[in-house]
Every structure is written in C-alpha cells, then in structure tokens.
C-alpha positions in Angstrom: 41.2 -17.8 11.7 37.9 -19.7 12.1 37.8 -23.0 10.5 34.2 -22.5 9.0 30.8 -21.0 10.2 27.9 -22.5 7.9 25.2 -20.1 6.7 24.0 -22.1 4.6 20.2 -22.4 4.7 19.8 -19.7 7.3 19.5 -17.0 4.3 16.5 -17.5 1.8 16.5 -15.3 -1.1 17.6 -12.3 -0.7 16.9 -8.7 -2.8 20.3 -7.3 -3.6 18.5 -4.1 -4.7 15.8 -2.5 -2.6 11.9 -2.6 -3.3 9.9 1.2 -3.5 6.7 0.7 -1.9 5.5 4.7 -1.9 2.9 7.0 -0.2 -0.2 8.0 -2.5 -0.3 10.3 -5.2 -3.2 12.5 -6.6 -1.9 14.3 -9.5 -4.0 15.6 -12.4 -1.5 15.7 -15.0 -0.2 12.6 -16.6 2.9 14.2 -18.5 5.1 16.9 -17.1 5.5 20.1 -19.0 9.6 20.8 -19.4 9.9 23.7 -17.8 9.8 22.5 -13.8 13.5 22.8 -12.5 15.7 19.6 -11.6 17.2 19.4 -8.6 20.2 17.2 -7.1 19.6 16.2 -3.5 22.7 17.9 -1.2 25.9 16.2 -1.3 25.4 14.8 2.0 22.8 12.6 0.6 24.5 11.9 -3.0 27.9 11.0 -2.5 30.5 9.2 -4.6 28.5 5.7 -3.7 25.2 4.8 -5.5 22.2 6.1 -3.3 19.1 5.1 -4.1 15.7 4.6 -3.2 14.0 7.3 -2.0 11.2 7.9 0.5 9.5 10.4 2.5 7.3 10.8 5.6 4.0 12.2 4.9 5.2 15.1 7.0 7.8 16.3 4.7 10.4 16.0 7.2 12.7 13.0 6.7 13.9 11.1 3.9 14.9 7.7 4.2 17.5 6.9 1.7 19.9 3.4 0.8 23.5 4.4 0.2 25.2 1.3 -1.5 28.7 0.2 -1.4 29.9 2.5 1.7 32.7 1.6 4.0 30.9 3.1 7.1 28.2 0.0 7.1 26.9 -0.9 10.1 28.5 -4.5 10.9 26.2 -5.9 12.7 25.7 -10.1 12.1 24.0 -12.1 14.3 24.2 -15.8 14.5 22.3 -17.9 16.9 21.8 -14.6 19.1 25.8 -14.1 19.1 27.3 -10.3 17.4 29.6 -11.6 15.1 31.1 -8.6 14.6 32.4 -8.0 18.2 34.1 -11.4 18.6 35.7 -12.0 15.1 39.0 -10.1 14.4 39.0 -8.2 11.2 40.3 -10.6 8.7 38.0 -13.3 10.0 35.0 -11.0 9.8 35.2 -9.6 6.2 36.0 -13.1 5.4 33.3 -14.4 6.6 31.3 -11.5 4.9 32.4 -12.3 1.6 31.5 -16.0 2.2 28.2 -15.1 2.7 27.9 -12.5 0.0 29.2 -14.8 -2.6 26.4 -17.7 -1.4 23.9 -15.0 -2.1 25.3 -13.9 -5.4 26.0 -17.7 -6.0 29.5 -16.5 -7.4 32.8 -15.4 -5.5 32.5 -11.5 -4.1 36.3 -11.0 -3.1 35.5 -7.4 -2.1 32.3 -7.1 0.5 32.9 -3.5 1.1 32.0 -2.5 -2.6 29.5 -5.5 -3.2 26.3 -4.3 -4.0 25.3 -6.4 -1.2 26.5 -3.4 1.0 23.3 -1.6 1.7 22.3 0.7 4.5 19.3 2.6 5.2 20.1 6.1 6.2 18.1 9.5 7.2 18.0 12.8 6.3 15.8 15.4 8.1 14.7 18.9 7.1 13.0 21.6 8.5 12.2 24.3 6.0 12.7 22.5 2.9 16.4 21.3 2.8 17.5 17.6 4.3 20.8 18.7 6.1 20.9 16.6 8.9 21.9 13.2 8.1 21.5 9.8 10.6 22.7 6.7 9.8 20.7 4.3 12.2 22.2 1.3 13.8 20.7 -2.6 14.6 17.8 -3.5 13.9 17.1 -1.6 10.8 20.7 -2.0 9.4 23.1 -5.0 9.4 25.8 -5.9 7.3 23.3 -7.9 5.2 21.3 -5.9 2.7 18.5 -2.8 4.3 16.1 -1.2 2.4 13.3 0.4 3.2 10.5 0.0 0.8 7.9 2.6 2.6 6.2 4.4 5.4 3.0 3.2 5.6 0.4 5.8 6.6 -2.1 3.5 8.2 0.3 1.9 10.9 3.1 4.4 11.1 5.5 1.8 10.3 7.9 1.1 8.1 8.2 -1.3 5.1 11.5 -3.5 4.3 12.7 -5.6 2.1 13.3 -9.4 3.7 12.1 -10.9 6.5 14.1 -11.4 9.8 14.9 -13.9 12.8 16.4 -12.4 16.1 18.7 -15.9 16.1 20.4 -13.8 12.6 18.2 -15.9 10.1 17.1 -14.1 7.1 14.6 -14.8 4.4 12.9 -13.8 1.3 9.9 -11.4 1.7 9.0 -8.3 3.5 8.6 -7.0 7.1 7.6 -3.6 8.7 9.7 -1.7 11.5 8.5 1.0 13.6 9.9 3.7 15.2 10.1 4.4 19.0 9.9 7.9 19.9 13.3 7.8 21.3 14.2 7.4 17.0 15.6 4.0 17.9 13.6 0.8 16.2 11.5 -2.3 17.2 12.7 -5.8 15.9 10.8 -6.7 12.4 7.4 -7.6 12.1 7.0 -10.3 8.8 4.2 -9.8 6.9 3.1 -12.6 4.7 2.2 -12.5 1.2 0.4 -15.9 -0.5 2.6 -17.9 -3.0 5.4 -15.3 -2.8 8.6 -15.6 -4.8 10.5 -14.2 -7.5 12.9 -15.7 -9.9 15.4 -13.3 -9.5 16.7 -11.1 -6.6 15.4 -8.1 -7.9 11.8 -7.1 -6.2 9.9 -3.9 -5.6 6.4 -2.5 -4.7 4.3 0.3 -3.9 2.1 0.2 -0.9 -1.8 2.2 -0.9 -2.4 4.7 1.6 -5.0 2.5 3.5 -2.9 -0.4 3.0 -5.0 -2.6 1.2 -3.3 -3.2 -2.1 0.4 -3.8 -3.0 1.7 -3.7 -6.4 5.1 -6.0 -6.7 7.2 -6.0 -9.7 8.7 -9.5 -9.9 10.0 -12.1 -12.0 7.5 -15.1 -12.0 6.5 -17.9 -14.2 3.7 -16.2 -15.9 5.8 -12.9 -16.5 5.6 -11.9 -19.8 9.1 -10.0 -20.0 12.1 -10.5 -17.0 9.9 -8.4 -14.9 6.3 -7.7 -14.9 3.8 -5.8 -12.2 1.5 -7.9 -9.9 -1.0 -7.0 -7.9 -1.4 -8.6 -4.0 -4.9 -7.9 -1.9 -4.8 -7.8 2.3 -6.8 -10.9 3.9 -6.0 -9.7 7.3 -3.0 -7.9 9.0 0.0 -9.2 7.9 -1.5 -11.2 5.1 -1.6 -11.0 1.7 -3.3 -13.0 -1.4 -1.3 -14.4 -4.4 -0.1 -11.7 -6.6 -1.9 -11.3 -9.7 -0.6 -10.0 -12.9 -1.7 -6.8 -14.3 -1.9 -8.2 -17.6 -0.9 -6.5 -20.8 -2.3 -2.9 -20.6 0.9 -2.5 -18.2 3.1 -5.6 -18.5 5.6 -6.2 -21.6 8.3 -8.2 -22.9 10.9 -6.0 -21.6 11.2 -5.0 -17.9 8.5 -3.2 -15.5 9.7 -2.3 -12.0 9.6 0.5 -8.9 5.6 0.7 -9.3 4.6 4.0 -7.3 0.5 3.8 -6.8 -1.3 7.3 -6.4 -3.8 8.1 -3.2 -7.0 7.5 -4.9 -5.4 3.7 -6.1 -6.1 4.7 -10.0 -2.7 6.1 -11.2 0.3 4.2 -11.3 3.9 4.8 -12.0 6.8 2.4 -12.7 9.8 2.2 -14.7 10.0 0.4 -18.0 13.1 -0.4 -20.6 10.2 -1.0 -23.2 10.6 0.2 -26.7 10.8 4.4 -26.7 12.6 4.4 -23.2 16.3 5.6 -23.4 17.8 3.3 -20.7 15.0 2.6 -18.0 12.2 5.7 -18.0 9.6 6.7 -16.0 5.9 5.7 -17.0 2.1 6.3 -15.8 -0.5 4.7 -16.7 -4.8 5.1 -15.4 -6.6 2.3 -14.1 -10.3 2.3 -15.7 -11.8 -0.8 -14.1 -12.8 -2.2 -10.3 -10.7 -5.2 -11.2 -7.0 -4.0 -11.7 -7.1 -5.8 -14.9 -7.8 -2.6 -17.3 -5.5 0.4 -17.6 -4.9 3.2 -20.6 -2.2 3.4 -22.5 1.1 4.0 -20.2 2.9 7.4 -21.4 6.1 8.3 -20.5 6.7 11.4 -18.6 8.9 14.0 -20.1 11.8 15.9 -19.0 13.1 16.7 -16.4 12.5 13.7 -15.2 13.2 11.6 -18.5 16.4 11.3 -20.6 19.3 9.2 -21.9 20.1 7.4 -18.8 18.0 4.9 -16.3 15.8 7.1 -14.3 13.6 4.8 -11.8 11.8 4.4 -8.3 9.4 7.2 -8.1 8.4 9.0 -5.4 5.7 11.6 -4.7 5.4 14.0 -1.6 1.9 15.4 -1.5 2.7 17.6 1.4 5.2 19.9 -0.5 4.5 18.6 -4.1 8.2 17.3 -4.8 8.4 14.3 -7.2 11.6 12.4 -5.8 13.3 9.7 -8.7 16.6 8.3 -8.6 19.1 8.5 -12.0 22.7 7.6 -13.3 22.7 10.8 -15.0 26.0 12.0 -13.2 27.4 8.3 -13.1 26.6 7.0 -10.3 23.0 6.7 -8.8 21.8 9.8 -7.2 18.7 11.3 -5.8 16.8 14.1 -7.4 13.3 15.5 -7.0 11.7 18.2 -8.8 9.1 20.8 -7.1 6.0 20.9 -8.9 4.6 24.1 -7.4 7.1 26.2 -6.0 4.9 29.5 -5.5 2.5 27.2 -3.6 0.1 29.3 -1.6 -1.5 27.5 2.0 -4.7 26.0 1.8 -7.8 28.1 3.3 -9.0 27.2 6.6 -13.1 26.1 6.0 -15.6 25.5 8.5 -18.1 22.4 8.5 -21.0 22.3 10.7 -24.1 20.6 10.9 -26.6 17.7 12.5 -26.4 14.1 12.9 -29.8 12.6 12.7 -31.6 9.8 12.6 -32.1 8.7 9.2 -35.9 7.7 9.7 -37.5 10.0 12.5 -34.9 13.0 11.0 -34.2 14.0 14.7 -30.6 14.9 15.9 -28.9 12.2 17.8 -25.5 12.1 19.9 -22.5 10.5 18.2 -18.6 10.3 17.8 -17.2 11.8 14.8 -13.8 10.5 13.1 -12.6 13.4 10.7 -9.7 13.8 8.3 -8.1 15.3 5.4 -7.2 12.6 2.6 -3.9 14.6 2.9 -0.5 12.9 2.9 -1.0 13.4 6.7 -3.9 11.7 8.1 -4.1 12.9 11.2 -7.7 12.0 12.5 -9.6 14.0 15.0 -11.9 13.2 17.0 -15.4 15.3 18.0 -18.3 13.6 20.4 -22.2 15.5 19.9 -24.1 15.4 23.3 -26.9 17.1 20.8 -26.6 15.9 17.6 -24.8 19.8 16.3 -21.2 19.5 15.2 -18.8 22.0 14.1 -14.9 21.5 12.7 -12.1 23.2 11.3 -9.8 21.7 8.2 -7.6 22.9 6.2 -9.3 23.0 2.3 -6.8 21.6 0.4 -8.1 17.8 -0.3 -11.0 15.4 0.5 -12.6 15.7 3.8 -13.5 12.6 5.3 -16.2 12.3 8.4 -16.9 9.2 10.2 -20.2 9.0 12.2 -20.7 6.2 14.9 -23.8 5.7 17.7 -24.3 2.6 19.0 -27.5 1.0 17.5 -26.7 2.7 14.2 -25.2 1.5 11.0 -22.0 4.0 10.5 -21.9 6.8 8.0 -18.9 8.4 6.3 -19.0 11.1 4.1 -16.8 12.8 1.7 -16.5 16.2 0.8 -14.5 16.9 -2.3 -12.4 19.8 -2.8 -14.2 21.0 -5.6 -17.2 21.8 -3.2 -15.4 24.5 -1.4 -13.3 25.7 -4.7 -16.3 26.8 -6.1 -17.9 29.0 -3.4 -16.1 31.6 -1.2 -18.0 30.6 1.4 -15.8 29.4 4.0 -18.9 27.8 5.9 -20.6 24.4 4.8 -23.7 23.3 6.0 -23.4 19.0 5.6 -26.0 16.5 8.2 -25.1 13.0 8.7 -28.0 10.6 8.3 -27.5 7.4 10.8 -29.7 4.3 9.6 -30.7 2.6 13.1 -29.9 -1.0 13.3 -32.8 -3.1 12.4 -33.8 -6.3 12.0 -34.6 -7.2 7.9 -32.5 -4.2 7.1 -30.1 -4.5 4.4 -26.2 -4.0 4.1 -25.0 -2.2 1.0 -22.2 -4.3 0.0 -20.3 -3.8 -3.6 -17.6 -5.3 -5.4 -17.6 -8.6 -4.3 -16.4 -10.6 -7.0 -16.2 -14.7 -7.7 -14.5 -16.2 -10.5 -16.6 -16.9 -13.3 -19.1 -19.6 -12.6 -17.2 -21.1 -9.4 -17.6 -19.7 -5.7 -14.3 -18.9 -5.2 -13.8 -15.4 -4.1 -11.6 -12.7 -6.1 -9.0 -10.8 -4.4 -10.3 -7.1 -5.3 -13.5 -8.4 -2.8 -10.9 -8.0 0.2 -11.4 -4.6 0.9 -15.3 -4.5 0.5 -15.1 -7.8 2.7 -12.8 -6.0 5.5 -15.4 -3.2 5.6 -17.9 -5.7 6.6 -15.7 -7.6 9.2 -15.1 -4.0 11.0 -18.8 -3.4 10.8 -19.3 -6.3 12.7 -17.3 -5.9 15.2 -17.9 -2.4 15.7 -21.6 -3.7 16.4 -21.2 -7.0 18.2 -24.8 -7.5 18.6 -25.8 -7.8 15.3 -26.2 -11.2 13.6 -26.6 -11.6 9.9 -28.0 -13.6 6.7 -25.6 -13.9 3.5 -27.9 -14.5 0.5 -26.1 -15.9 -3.0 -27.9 -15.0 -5.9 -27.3 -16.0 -9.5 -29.0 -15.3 -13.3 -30.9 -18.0 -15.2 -29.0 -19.0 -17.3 -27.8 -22.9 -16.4 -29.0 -25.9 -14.8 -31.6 -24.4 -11.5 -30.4 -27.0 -9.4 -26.9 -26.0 -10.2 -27.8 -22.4 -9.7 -28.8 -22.7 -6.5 -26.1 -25.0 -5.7 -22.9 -22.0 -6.6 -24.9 -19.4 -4.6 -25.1 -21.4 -1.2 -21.4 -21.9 -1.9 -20.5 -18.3 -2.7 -22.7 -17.7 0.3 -20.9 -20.0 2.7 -17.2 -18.6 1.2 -17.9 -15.4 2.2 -18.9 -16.2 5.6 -15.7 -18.5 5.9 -13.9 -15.2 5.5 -16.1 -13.3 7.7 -15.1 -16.4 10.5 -11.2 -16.4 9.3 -11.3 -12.7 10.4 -12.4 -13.1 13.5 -16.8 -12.9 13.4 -18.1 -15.8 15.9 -19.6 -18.5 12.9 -22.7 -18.5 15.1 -23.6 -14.5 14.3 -23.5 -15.4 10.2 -26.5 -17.7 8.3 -26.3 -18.4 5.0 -28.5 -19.4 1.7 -28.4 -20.0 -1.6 -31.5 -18.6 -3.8 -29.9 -19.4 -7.3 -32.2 -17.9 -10.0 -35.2 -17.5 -8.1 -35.5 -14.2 -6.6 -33.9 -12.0 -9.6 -34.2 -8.3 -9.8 -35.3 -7.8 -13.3 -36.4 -10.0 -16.1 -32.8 -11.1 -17.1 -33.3 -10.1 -20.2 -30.1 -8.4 -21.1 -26.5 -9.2 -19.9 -26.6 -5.9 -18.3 -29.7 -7.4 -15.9 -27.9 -10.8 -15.6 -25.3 -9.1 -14.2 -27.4 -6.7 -11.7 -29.0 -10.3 -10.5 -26.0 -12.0 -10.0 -25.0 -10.6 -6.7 -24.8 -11.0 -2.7 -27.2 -9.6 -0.3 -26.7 -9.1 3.6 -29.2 -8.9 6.0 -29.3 -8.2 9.5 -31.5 -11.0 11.3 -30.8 -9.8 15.0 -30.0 -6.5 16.7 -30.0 -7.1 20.0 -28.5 -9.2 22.6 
C-alpha cells in the first residue's frame, strides 16, 4: 500500500457532468407538432448506465456519446508523466481513485466505479442510418478522470472538451479541443482560453457557432440571476475568448438555464430550463431579434415528443439527416433519443451557377480564385481558379450557397445565394457576376457592427467578428496600409468629442496590432463631431454619425 500520493492542487475545478457545445441549426418551426415518432438510441448506446450527451459529426456518421458510471473505464492516470495505472496493484489504484474523487466532490466517494465522476467518451458509427458499431477510445481523450466531449467544431475539425489538460497529469477548469488523426487515434489537448472564466459550481455547458465565433456557456456566476444562467463569450483570436456576458432576462430566470444548443444562422437558441411550466427540466427555444445578444422573444417550450414529465435536456440537431438528438430519464436512467423530423426526405436538386467576375469599375472580366460552399452541416469548400473571368459550379440546392472571390489588388467579394432563389424557379441554371472593387488609395472599407460601450472607447465583444473580418482582410492584402477615423454626434463637450473618437480610433487599431497587423500599416484620428453625416437632428441621425470609418491610405509596396 502506498503511504500517500498528493493531488492536491494539481486538479482545478472540475465539471462532474459534461458541457453540450453543438453544430448549427436552421429550423423554421419553433414548436414541434406531436405527431413526429420517438426513438430510443440502440441498446448498445443506452445501457443500464446513464449515457448522456449527445453529438454528431456533420456527416451523419458518428456519434460521440458519455456513458457514466461504467466498470469498463479507461484507467489511465498520469502523474508527473508516470501511468499510474500500470504500476499500482488494484487495491492501491481504486484507492487512490476514490481519494481523488472525493477531493473533487469535496466529500468521501467510497465507490469510484459508480461515482458520477466515472465518465468516458465513447463512439458509435453508422452507415445507412443506424449507429451499430460502437468504439470506446483510449488515452488521450479518456482517462479515469472525467471526458466529455462538448462538440465538433466545423471550422477546425476538432473536437471540444470539457477541462483543460497537462501531459505531466495536471488537470484544470476550462475547455480544450482534440483532433482526430486519420489513423482514428487523438492528439494531446489543445486549451483554449476563455477571459474571467469560472463557475460557482461544477456544472458547465455550451454551445459552439458553426464559424466558431461565439459560445454560449451556462454557468453559475455572481451575476446569475437563478443557480444557472446563459452567457455569451466572443473570439479575440484563436484560442481566446472575451468575458462571458449574461444574456440578460429575455432568457435568464430565477430557476436554472443549461445545455444551450445555438442554430447555424446564430439567431435561434435552445436550452433546458426547470422554470415555472417545465415538468422536471424541458426543452426551450427562444429568437434572437438584436445585433447585440441582449434581446430575445419570448422562450416557448417545445412540445412532445420531445417534452414530458421527466428532465429532458442537451439538445442536439443534425442538419444532414434532420434528427433532433436530446437526452431524458424517461426510462430511469439517462438515455439518448432523437426524433426524425423528415423521414420521407427527398435529395436536394443538383443547380448550376455560372457567371463573370469583373472589375467593379471598368465592368471587364478579370481572373480570380473562387472559394465556394453550401452553408450545409458539411462545409466542404471547393475551390475554382478563372484564367478569364467565366466560372461555372455544381451544388447541391438544398441551403445557402456561399462564393468567395479573391485577385490580388482587389478588395474580396462574397456572395450568398439563398435557397429561396432556386425554390422558386425550375430553372436549374443561375446567371450571378462577382463585382471586385480594385484596391485604391482613399477608398473606403465597409465595416458594421462595431460597437463601444456607451460614451467610453472601450470596445464591445459582438465587434469581434466584424473586427476579425478586417484583420483577415489585411493580411490577405499585405500591401495595403490604412486610416481608422472615430466619429461621434454633437451632443457634449467638442473637445471631449474629439477626445473619445481618437480613443475608439486607437482601440480598434490596438486590436488590429494584438492580431497580428504590423502597428506601422494602421493611422489613426479622431474627428469628434465635426464631419457628421446628417444634421443630427434625430437620435436616429445621431446614431448614423456616430460611427468608425476605414480608409485605405496606401496600395502598393
């Protein structure tokens, strides 16, 4: 028998029950009619142990799944690069196990096999529809500490997990992403890093957007208005995160708010909620109906199947074959179950799209590169160079079509064609030409939704994304040097005026510089009130006056 091994410290927090961070979803119904048919997931994936937290590639053709409480764990625990496991004899191992299990529940856990500590990510795979072949994956991605995955994030092809990891066998709160070699075995974890992160209990979750520039987190925080509430976290960079910010009270109440599932387009979002009307935990969705994250409509709760008189939480939706996974006590313990939303589902037509690229001032075809895509649940991109300025491609029509055009010396272009477009002609032919604006000196930047906090230059989170578009402009275009002009109403001190809009000015090219954009490419200035739009007359022209301009001041090398 060892004498004593001392984790203590090595562990920070850790989430005893595993996050859902989830694909998008673009759904037009808010409430499910009653009829759709309930399924149970095979009983090689639902088994007499809780299993919980489902997730699916945007392919269709795995699910990653956490079974809790299972004998078969992996047993993996590293300390200070040594396997545990392999050089303790049984008794000293699971004693050891349910040392460190009862520091992280801060109470004795006698029994580590059935703690809910126990918690393994495993894999199911399908190939027409039905997830019969089950893997349970070793090191890194288990151990005997507790795995979860929270998602598969489209943009990186990685996978998101709860906690964050040291090869020495250190563990601590947060997140971390995991990819997959193509021999199916998995890299060490990557942490990401998310500003002023913590929660007040053990219990997180979150839901990831497709292009990976927002996470919603459901934690328990000082400013939580029940035990927990639904925050919202912008990407700086890669691998960082701002603060989260609370959704406020369209979504947040005094009861609990958890397993957020964000849809594709970023304006539906679904969680689970004990609130008042809810038998047990239910299923809610909610609209969002501002730029800010801060207004929502009323959240309704969606009806049976999905709903009843047990907790039903962490949903799931699979674009690719339109099943709407969920996990529920309904049968006692916690088991998957999904329900097909259109089972007579016919496959998408097959459109062409042809056309020129031009220059936007002289009209005349130029050559470029084209980046194309369906918004799908797959985005596979493609890839098409124009010696002539005439392109033709092939998609499937079944959701937006996104095309990407890039020439050096031009400002890129993207376009999106929505599936209404096609849905209302039988024409499988559209005619669509890509203007390119050349890269000028004087020429403006269209930049939107960059916004301060009232009256002070520090920059809001929802600007990230707007502000990341600009960084990958510039570096797409490394040539091109630029002016940030601040601008503000007339209302206030002129001196003062001017004043905040150098500042905004300057804090948006800090942010251009912490991203990577040489200092010496950015000039700044701050106009204040002095070269307005409009009259200012109305709050509506305030507003259109206080604003940021970009210009390009240099082209060339």
């Amino acid at each position: 028998m060892i004498d004593s091994i001392n984790f203590a410290g090595m562990f920070g927090q850790i989430n005893t029950r595993r996050c859902i961070l989830v694909l998008g979803l673009c759904l037009g119904w808010s409430l499910l009619p009653a009829q759709y048919l309930l399924e149970r997931l095979d009983d090689q994936i639902n088994t007499a142990y809780d299993e919980i937290a489902p997730v699916v590639t945007p392919d269709g053709g795995t699910l990653f799944f956490t079974r809790v409480g299972d004998p078969t764990f992996k047993r993996t625990l590293y300390q200070f690069n040594h396997d545990l496991s392999a050089e303790l004899n049984s008794d000293e191992y699971f004693e050891l196990l349910s040392s460190i299990y009862s520091q992280l529940a801060n109470k004795s856990v006698s029994s580590p096999v059935s703690s809910g500590f126990n918690q393994d990510v495993w894999m199911a795979t399908s190939a027409h529809g039905v997830f019969d072949k089950i893997y349970h994956p070793g090191f890194p991605l288990n151990n005997a500490l507790p795995n979860s995955i929270c998602a598969y994030s489209e943009a990186d092809q990685s996978l998101l997990i709860i906690n964050q990891f040291g090869k020495d066998g250190s563990l601590y709160h947060g997140f971390s992403k995991i990819r997959q070699t193509e021999h199916a075995e998995f890299d060490f974890p990557e942490p990401i890093y998310i500003y002023d992160f913590y929660s007040q209990s053990d219990d997180v979750s979150a839901a990831l957007s497709y292009d990976n520039d927002v996470i919603v987190l459901a934690l328990d925080r000082k400013d939580s208005r029940g035990d927990q509430d639904l925050y919202i976290s912008f990407k700086v960079k890669e691998n960082l995160w701002s603060s989260p910010i609370n959704l406020g009270p369209d979504i947040n109440t005094a009861f609990r708010e958890s397993t957020p599932y964000l849809s594709r387009d970023k304006k539906r979002l679904f969680f689970a909620s004990n609130r008042p009307g809810s038998e047990g935990m239910d299923i809610y969705v909610s609209r969002r109906i501002d730029v800010h994250w801060s207004k929502w409509t009323k959240p309704r709760k969606v009806v049976g199947p999905i709903n009843g008189p047990y907790d039903d939480t962490q949903p799931y939706y699979s674009e690719i074959d339109d099943y709407f996974y969920f996990t529920s006590n309904r049968d006692g313990s916690y088991d998957i179950f999904r329900v097909n939303f259109s089972p007579n589902r016919t496959p998408p037509r097959l459109i062409t799209i042809q056309g020129r690229i031009i220059d936007e001032q002289t009209q005349q075809p130029i050559r470029a590169e084209l980046t194309y895509s369906s918004l799908g649940p797959i985005r596979q991109n493609y890839f098409f160079r124009s010696s002539n300025g005439q392109y033709s491609i092939q998609l499937q029509a079944a959701h937006t079509i996104q095309i990407q055009a890039n020439q050096p010396g031009y400002l890129s272009n993207v376009v999106e064609i929505e599936p209404d477009v096609w849905q209302q002609s039988s024409d499988s032919v559209l005619i669509v030409d890509i203007p390119l604006e050349p890269i000028k000196e004087d020429r403006k930047i269209e930049v939107s939704n960059i916004f301060f906090e009232q009256s002070k230059p520090k920059i809001l989170p929802e600007s990230y994304p707007e502000l990341n578009r600009l960084v990958q402009l510039l570096k797409q275009n490394p040539n091109i040097h630029i002016l940030i002009e601040g601008h503000t109403d007339n209302v206030g001190d002129l001196k003062a005026n001017i004043e905040l809009s150098q500042k905004r000015a300057m804090g948006i090219k800090e942010y251009l510089v912490y991203n990577g954009i040489a200092k010496e490419r950015i000039d700044t200035k701050g106009f204040g009130p002095t070269k307005p739009l409009n009259d200012n007359s109305t709050e509506e022209k305030r507003r259109e006056n206080r604003r940021v301009e970009i210009k390009i001041t240099k082209s060339s090398p």
